[in-house]
PDB file of the backbone (N, CA, C, O) and the ligand in Angstrom, with CONECT records:
HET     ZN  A 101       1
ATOM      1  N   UNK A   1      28.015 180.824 147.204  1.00  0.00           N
ATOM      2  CA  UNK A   1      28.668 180.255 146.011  1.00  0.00           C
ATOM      3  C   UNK A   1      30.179 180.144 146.222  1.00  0.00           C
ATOM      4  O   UNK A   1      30.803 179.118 145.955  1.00  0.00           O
ATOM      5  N   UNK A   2      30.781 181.354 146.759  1.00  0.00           N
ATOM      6  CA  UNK A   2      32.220 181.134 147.169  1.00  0.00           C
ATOM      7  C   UNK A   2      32.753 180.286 148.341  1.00  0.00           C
ATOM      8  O   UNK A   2      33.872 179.855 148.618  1.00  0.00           O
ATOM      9  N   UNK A   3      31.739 180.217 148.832  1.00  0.00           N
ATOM     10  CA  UNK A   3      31.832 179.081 149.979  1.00  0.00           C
ATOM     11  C   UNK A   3      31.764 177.556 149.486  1.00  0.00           C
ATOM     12  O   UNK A   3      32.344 176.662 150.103  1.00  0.00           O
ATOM     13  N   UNK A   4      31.306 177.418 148.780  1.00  0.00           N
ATOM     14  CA  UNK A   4      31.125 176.189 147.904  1.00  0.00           C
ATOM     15  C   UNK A   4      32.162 175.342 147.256  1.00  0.00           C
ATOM     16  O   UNK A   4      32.499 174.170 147.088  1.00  0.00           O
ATOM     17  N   UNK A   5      32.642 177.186 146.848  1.00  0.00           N
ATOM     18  CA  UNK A   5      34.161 176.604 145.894  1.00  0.00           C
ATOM     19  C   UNK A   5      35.253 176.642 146.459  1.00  0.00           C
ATOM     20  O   UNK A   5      36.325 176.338 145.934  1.00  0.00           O
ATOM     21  N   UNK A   6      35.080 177.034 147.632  1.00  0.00           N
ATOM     22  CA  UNK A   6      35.959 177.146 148.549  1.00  0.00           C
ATOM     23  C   UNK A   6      36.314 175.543 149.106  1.00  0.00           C
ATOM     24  O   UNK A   6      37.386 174.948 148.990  1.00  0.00           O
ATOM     25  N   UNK A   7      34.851 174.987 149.845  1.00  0.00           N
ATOM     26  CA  UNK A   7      35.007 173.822 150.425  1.00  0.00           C
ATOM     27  C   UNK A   7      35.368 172.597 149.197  1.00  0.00           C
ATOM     28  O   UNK A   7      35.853 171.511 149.516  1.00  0.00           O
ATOM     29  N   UNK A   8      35.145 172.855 148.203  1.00  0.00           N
ATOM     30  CA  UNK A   8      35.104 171.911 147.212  1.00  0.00           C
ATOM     31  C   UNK A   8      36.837 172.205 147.174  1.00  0.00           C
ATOM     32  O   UNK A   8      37.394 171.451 147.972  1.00  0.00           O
ATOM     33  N   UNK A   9      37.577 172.899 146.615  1.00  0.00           N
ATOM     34  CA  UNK A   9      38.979 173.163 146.520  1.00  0.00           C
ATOM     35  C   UNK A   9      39.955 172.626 147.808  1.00  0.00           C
ATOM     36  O   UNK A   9      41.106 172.198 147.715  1.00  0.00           O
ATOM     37  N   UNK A  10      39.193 172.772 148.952  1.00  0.00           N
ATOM     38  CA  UNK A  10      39.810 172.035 150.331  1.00  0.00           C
ATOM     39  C   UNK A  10      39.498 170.928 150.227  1.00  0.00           C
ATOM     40  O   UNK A  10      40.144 170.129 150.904  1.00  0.00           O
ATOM     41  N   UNK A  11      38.287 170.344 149.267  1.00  0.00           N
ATOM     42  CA  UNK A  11      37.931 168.829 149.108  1.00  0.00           C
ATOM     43  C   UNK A  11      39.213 168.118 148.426  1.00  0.00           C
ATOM     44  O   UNK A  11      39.941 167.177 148.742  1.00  0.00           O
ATOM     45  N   UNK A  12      39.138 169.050 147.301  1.00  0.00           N
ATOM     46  CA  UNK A  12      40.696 168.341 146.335  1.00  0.00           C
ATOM     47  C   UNK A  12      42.134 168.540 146.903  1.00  0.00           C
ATOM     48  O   UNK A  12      43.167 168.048 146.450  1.00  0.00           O
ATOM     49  N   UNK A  13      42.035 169.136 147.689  1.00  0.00           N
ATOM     50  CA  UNK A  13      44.131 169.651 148.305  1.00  0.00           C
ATOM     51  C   UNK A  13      43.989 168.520 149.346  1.00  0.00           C
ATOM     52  O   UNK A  13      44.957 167.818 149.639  1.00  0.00           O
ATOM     53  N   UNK A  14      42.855 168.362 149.862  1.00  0.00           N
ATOM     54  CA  UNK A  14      42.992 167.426 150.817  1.00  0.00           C
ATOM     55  C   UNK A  14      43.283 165.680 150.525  1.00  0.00           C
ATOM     56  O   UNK A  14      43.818 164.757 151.141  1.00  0.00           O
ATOM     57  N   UNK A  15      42.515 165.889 149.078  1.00  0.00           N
ATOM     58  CA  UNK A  15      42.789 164.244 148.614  1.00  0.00           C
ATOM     59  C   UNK A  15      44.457 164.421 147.724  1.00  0.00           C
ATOM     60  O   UNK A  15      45.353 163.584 147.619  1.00  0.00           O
ATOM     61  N   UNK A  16      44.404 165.493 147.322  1.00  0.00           N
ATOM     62  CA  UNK A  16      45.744 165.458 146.725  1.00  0.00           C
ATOM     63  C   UNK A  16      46.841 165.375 147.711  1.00  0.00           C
ATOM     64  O   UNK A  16      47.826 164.687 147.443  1.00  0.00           O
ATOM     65  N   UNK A  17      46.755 166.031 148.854  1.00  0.00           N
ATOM     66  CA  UNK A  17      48.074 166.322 150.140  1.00  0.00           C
ATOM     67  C   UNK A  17      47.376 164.723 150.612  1.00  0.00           C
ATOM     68  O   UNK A  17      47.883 164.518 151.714  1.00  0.00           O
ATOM     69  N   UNK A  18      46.657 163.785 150.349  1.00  0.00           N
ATOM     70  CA  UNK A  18      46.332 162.767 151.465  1.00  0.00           C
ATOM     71  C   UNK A  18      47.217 161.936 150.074  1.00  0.00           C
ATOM     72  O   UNK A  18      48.396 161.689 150.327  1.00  0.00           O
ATOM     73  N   UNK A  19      46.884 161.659 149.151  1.00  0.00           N
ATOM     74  CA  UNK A  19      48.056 160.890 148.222  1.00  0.00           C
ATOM     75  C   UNK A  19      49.624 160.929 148.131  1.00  0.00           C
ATOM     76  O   UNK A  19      50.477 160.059 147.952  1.00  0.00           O
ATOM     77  N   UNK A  20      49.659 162.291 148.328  1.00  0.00           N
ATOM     78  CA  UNK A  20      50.958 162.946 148.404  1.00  0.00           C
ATOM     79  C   UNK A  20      52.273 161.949 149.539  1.00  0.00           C
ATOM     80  O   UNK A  20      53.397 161.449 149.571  1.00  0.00           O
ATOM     81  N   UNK A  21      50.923 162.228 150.355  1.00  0.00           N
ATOM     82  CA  UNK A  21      51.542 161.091 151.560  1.00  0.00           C
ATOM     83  C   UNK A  21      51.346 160.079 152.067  1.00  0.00           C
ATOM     84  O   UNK A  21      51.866 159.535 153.041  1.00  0.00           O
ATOM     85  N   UNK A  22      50.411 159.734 151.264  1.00  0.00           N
ATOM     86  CA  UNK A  22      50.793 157.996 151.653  1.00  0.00           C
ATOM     87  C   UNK A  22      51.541 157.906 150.166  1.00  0.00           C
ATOM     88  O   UNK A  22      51.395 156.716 149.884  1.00  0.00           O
ATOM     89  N   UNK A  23      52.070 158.362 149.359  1.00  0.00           N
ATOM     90  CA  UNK A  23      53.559 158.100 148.427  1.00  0.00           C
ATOM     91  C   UNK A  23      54.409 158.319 149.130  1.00  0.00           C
ATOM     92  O   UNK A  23      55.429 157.632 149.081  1.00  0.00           O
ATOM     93  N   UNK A  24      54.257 159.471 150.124  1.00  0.00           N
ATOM     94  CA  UNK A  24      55.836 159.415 150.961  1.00  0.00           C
ATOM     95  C   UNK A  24      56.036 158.464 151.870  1.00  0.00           C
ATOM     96  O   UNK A  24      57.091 158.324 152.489  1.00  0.00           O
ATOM     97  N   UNK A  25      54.887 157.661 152.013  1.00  0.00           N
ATOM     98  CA  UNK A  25      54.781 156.955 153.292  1.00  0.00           C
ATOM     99  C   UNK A  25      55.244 155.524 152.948  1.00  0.00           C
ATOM    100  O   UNK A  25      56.170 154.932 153.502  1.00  0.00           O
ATOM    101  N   UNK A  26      54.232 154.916 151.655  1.00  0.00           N
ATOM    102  CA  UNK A  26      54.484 153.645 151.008  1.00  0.00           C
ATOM    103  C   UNK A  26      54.544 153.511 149.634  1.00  0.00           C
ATOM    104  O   UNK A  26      53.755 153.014 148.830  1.00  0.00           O
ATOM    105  N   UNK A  27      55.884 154.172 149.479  1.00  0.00           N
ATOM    106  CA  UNK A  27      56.309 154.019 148.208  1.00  0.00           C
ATOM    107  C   UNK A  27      56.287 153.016 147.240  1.00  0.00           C
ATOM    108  O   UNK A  27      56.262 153.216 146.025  1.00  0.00           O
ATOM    109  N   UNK A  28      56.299 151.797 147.870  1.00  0.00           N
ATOM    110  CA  UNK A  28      56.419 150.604 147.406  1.00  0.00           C
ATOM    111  C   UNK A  28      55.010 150.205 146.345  1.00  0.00           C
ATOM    112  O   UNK A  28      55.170 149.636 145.266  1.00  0.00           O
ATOM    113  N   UNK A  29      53.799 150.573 146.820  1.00  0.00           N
ATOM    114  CA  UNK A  29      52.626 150.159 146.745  1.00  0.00           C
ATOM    115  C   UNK A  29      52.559 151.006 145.379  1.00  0.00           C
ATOM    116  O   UNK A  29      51.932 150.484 144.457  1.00  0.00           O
ATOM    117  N   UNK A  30      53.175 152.323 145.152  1.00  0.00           N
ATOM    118  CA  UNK A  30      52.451 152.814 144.169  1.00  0.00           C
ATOM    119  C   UNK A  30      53.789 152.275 142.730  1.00  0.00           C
ATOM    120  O   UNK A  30      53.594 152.755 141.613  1.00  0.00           O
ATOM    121  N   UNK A  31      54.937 151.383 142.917  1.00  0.00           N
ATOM    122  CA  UNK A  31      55.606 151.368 141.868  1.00  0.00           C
ATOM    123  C   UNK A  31      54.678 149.800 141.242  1.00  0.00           C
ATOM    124  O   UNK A  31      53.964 148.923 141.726  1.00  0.00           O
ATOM    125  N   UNK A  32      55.172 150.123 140.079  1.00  0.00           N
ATOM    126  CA  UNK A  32      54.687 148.618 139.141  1.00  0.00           C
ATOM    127  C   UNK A  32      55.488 147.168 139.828  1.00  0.00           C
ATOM    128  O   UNK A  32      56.697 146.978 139.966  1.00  0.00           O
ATOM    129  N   UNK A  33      54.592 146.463 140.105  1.00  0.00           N
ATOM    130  CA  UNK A  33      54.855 145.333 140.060  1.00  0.00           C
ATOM    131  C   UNK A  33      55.767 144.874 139.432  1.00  0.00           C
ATOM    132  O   UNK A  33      55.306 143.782 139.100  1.00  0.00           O
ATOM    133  N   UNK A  34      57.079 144.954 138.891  1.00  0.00           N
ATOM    134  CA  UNK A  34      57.318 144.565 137.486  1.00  0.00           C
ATOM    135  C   UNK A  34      57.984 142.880 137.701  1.00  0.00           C
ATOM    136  O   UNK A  34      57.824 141.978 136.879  1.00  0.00           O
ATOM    137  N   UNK A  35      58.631 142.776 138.812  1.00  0.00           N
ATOM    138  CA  UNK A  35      59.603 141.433 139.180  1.00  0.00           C
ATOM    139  C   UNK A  35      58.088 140.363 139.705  1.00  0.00           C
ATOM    140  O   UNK A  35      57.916 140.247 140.918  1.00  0.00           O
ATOM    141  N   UNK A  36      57.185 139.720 138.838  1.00  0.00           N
ATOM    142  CA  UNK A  36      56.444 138.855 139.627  1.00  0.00           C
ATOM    143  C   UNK A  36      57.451 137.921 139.986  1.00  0.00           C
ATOM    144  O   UNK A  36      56.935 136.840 140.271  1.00  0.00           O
ATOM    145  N   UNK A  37      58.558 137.920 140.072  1.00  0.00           N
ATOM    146  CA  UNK A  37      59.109 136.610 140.547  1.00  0.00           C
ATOM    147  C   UNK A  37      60.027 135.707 139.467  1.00  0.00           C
ATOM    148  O   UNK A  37      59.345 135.625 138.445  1.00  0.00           O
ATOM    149  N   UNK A  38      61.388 134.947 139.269  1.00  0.00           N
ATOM    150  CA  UNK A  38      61.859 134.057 138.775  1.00  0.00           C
ATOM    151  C   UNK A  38      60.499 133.053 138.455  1.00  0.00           C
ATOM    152  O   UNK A  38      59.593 132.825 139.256  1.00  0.00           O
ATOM    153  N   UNK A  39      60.606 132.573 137.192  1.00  0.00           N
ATOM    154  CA  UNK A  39      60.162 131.184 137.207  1.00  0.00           C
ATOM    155  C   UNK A  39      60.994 130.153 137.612  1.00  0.00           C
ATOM    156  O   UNK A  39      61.951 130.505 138.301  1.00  0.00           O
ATOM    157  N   UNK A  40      60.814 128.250 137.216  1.00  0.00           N
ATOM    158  CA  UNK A  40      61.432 127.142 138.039  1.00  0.00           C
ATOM    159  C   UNK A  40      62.953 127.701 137.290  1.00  0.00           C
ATOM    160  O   UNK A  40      63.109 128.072 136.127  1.00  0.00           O
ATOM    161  N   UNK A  41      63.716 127.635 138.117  1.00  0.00           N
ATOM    162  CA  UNK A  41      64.998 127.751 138.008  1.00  0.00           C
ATOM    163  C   UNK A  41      65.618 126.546 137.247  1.00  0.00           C
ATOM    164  O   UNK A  41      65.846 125.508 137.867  1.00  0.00           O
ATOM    165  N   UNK A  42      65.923 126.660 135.804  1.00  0.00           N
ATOM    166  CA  UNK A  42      66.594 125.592 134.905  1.00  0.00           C
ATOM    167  C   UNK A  42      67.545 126.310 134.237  1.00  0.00           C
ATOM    168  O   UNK A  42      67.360 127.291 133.516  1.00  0.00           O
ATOM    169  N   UNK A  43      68.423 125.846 134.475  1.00  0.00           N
ATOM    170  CA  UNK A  43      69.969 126.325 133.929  1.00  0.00           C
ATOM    171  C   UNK A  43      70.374 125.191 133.040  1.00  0.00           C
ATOM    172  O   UNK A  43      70.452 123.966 133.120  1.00  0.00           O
ATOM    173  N   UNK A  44      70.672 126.438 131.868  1.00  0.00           N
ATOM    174  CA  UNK A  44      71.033 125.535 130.609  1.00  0.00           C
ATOM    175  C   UNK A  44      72.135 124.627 130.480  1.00  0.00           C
ATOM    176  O   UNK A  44      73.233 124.900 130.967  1.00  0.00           O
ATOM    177  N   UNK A  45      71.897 123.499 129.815  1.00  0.00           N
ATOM    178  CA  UNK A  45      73.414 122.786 130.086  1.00  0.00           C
ATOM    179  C   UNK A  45      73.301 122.237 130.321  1.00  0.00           C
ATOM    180  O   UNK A  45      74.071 121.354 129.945  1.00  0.00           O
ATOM    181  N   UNK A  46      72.041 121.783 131.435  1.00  0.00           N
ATOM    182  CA  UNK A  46      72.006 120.350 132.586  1.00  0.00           C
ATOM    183  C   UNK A  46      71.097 119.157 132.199  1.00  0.00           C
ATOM    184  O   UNK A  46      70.883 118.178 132.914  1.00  0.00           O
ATOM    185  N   UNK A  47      70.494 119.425 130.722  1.00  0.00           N
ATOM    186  CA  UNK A  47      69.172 118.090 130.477  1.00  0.00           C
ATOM    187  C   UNK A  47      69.948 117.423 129.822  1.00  0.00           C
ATOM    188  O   UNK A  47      70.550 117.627 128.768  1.00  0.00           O
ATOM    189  N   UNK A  48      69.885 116.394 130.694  1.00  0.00           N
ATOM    190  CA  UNK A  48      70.607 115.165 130.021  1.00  0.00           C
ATOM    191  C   UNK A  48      69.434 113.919 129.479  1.00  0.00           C
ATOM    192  O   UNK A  48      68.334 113.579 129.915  1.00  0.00           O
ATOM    193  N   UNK A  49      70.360 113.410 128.209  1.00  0.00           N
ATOM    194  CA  UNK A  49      69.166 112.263 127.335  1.00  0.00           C
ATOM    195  C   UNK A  49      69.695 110.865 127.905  1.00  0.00           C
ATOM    196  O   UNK A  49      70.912 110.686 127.918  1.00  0.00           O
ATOM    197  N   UNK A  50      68.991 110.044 128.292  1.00  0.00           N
ATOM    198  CA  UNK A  50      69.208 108.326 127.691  1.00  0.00           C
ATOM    199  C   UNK A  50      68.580 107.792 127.223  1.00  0.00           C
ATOM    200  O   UNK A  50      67.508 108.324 126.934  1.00  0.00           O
ATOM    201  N   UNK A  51      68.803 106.486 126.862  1.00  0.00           N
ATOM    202  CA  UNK A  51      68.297 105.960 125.558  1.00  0.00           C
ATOM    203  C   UNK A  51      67.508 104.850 126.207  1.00  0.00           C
ATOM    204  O   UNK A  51      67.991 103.947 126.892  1.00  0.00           O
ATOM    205  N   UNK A  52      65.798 105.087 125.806  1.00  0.00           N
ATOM    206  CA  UNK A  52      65.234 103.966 126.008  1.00  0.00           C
ATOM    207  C   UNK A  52      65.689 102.458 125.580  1.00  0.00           C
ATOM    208  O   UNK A  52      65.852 102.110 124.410  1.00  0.00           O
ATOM    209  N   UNK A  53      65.822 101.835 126.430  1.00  0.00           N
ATOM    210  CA  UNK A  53      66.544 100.361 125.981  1.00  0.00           C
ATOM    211  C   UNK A  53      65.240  99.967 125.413  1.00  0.00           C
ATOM    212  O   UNK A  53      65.167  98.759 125.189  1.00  0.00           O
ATOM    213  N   UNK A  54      64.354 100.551 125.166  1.00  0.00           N
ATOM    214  CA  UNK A  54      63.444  99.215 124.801  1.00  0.00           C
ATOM    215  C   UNK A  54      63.500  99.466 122.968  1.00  0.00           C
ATOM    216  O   UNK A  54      63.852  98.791 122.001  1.00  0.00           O
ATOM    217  N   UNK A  55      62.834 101.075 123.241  1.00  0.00           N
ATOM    218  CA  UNK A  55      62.398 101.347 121.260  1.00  0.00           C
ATOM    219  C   UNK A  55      63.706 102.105 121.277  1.00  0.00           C
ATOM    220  O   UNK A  55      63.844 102.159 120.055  1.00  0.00           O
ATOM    221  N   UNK A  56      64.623 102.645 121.686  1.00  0.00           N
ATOM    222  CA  UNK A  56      65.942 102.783 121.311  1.00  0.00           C
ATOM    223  C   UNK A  56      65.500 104.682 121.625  1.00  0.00           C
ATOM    224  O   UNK A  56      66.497 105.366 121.859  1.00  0.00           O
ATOM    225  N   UNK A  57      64.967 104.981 121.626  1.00  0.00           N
ATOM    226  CA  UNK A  57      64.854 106.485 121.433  1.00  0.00           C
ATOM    227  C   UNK A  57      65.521 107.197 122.634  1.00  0.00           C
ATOM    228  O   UNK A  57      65.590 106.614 123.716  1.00  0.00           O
ATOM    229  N   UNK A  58      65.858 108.048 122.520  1.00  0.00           N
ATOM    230  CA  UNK A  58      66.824 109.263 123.306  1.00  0.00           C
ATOM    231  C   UNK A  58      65.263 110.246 124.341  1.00  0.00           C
ATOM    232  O   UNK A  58      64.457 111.025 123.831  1.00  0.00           O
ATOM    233  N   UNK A  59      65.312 109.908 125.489  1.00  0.00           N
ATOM    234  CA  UNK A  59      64.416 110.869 126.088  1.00  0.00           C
ATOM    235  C   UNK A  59      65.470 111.574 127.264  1.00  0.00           C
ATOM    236  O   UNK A  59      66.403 111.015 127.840  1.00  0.00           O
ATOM    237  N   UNK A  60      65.010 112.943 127.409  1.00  0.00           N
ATOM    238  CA  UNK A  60      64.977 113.624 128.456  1.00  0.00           C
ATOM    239  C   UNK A  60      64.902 112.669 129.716  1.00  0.00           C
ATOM    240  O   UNK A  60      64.033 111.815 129.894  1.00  0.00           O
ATOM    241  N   UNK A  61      66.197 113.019 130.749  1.00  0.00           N
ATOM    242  CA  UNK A  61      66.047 112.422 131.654  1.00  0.00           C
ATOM    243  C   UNK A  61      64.896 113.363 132.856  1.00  0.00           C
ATOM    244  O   UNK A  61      64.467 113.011 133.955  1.00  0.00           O
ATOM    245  N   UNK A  62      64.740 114.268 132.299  1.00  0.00           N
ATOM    246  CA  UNK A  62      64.146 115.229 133.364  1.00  0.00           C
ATOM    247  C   UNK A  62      62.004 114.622 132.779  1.00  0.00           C
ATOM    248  O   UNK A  62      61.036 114.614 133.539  1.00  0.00           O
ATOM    249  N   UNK A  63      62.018 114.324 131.622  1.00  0.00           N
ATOM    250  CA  UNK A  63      60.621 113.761 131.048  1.00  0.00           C
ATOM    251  C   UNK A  63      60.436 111.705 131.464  1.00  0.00           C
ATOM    252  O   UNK A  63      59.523 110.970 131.841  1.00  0.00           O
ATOM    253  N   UNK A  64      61.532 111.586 131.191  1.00  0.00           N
ATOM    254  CA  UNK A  64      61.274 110.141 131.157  1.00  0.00           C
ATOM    255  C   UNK A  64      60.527 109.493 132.430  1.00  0.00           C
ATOM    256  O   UNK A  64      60.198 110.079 133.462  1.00  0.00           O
ATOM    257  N   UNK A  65      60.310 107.902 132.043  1.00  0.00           N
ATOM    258  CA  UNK A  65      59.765 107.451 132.831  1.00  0.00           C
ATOM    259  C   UNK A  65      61.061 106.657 133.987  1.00  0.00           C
ATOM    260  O   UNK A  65      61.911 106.020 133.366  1.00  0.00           O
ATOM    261  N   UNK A  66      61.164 106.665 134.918  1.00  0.00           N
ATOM    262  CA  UNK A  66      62.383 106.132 135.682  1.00  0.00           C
ATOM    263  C   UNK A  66      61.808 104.688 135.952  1.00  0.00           C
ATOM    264  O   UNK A  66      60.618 104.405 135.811  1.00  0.00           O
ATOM    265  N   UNK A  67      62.775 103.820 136.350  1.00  0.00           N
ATOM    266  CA  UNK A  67      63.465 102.080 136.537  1.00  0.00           C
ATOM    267  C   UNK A  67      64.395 101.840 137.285  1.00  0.00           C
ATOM    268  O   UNK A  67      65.444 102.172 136.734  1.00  0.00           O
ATOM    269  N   UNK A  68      64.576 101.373 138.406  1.00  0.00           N
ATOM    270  CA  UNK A  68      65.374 101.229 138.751  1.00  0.00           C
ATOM    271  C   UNK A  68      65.334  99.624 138.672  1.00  0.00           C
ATOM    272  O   UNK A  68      64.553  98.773 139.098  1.00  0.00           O
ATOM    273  N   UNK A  69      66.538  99.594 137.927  1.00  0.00           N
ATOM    274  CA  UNK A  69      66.958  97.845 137.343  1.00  0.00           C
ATOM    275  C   UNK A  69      68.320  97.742 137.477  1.00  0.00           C
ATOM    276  O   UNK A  69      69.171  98.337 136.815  1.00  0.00           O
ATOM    277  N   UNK A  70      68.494  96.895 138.439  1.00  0.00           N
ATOM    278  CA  UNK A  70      70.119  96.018 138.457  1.00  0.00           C
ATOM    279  C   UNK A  70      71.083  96.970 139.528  1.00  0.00           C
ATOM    280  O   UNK A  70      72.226  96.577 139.763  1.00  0.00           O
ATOM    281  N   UNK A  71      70.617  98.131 140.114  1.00  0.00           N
ATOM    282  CA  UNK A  71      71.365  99.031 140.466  1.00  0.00           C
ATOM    283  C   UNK A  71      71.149 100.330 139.383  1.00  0.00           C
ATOM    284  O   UNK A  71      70.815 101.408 139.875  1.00  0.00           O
ATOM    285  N   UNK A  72      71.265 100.268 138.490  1.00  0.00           N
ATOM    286  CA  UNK A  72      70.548 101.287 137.550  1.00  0.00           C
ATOM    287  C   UNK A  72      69.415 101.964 137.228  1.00  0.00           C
ATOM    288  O   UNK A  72      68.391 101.383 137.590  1.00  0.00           O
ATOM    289  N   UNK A  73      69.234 103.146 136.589  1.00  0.00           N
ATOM    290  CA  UNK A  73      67.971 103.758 136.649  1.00  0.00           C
ATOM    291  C   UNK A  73      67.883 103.740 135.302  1.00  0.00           C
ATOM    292  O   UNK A  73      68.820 104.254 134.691  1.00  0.00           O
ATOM    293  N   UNK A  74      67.090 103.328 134.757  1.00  0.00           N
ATOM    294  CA  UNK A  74      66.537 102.982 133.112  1.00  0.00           C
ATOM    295  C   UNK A  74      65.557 103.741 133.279  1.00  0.00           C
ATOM    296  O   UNK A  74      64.843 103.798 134.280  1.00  0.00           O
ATOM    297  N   UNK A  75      65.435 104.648 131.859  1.00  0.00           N
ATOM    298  CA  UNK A  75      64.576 106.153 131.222  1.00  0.00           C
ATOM    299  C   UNK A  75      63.763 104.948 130.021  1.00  0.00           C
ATOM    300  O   UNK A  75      64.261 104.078 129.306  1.00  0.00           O
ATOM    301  N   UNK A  76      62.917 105.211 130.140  1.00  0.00           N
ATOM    302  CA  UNK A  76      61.543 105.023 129.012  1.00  0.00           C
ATOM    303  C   UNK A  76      60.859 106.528 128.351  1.00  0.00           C
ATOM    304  O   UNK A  76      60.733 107.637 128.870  1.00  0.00           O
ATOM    305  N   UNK A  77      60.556 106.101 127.220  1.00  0.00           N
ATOM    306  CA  UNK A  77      60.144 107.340 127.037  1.00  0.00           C
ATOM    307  C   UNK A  77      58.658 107.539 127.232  1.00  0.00           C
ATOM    308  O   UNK A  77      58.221 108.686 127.142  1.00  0.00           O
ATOM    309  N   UNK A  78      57.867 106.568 127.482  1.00  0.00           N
ATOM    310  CA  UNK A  78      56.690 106.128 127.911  1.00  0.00           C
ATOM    311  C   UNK A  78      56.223 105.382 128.955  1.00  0.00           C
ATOM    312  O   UNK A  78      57.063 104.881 129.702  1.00  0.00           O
ATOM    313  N   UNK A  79      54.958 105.186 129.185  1.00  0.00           N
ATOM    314  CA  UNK A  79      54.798 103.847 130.349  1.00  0.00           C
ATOM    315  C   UNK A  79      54.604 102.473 129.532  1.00  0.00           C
ATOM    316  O   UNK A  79      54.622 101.366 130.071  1.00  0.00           O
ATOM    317  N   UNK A  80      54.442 102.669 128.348  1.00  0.00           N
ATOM    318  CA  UNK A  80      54.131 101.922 127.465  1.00  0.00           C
ATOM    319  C   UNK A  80      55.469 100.747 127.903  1.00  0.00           C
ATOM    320  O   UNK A  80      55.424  99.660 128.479  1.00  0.00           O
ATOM    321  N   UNK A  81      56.736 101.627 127.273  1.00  0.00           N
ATOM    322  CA  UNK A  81      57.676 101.139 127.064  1.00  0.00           C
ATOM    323  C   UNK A  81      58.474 100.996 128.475  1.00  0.00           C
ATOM    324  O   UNK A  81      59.586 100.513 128.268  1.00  0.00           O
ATOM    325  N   UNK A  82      58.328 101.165 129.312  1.00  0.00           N
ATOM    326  CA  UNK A  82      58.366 100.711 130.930  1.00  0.00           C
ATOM    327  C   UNK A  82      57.988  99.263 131.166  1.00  0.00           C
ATOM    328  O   UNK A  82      58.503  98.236 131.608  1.00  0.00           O
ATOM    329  N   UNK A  83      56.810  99.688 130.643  1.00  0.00           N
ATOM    330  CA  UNK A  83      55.763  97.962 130.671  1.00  0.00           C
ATOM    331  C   UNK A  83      56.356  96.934 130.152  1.00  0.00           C
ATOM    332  O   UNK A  83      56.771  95.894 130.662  1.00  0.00           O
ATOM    333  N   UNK A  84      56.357  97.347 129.024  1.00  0.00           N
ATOM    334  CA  UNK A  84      56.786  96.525 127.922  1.00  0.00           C
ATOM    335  C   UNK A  84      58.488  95.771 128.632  1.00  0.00           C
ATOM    336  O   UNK A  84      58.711  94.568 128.769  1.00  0.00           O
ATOM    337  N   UNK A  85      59.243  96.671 128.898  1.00  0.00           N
ATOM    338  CA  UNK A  85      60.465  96.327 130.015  1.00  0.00           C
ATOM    339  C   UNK A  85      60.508  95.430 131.195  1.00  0.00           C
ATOM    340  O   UNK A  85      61.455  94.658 131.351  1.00  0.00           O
ATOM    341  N   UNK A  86      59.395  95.509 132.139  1.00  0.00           N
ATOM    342  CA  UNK A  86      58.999  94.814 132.967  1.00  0.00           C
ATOM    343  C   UNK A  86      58.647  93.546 132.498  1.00  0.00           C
ATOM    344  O   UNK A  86      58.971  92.600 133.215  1.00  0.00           O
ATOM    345  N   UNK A  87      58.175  93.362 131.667  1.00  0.00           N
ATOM    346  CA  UNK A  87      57.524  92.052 131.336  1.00  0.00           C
ATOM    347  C   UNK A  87      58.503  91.117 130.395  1.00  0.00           C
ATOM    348  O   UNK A  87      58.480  89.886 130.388  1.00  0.00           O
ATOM    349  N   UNK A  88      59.264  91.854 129.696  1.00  0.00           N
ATOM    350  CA  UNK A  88      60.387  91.121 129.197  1.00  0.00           C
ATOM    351  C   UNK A  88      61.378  91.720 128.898  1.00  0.00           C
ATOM    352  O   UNK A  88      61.658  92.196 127.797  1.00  0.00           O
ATOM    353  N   UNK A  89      62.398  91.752 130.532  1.00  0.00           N
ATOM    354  CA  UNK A  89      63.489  92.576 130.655  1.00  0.00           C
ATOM    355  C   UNK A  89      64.297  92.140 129.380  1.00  0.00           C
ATOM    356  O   UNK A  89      64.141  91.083 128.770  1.00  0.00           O
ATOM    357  N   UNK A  90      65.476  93.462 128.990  1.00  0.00           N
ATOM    358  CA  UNK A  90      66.094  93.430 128.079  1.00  0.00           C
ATOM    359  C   UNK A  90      67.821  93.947 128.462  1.00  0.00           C
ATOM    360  O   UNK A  90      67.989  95.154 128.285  1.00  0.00           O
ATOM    361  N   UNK A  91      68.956  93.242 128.909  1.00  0.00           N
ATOM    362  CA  UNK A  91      69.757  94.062 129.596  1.00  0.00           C
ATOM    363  C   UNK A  91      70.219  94.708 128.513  1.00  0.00           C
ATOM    364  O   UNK A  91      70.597  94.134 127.491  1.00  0.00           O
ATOM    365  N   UNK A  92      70.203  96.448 128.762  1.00  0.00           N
ATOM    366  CA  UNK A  92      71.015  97.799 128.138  1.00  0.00           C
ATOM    367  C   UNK A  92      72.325  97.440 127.696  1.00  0.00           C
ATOM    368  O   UNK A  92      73.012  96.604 128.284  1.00  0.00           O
ATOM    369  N   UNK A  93      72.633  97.971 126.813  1.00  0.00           N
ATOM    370  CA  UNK A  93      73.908  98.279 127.004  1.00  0.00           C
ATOM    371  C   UNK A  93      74.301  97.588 125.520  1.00  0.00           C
ATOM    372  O   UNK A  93      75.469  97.584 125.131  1.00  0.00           O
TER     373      UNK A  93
HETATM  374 ZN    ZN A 101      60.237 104.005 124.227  1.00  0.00          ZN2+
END
């Protein structure tokens, strides 16, 4: 019986001294995850609007639909209104 509790007690020092050190070993593994990482890097300040020439509306240049017309890049706020551009240009401005 004392032999039992004996080997059983060397069972646990052994898993406890075997944790012990692989914490001293790879510390890293046992801290929290906590930094998964930056998301897309957008810094405030920088979304700029233009104005659909067609229905007049203000879109996000970072959403819109791009044109390049005349040397210029014309924003739609749709493909709708892209289309609609193509087929009967309208000069901006
Ligand atoms: Zn539009």
């Amino acid at each position: 019986m004392t032999r039992l509790l004996a080997y059983i007690l060397d069972l646990v020092f052994a898993l406890i001294i075997g944790r012990l050190i692989s914490q001293l070993f790879h510390p890293g593994i046992h801290r929290a995850r906590r930094n998964a990482g930056p998301g897309p890097e957008r810094p405030a300040g920088t979304i700029h609007t233009m104005r659909d020439p067609v229905c007049g509306t203000f879109v996000s240049t970072e959403l819109s639909r791009r044109l390049k017309w005349e040397g210029k890049v014309l924003h739609f706020c749709s493909q709708e209104c892209l289309e609609k551009f193509q087929s009967h240009p309208i000069h901006p401005g």
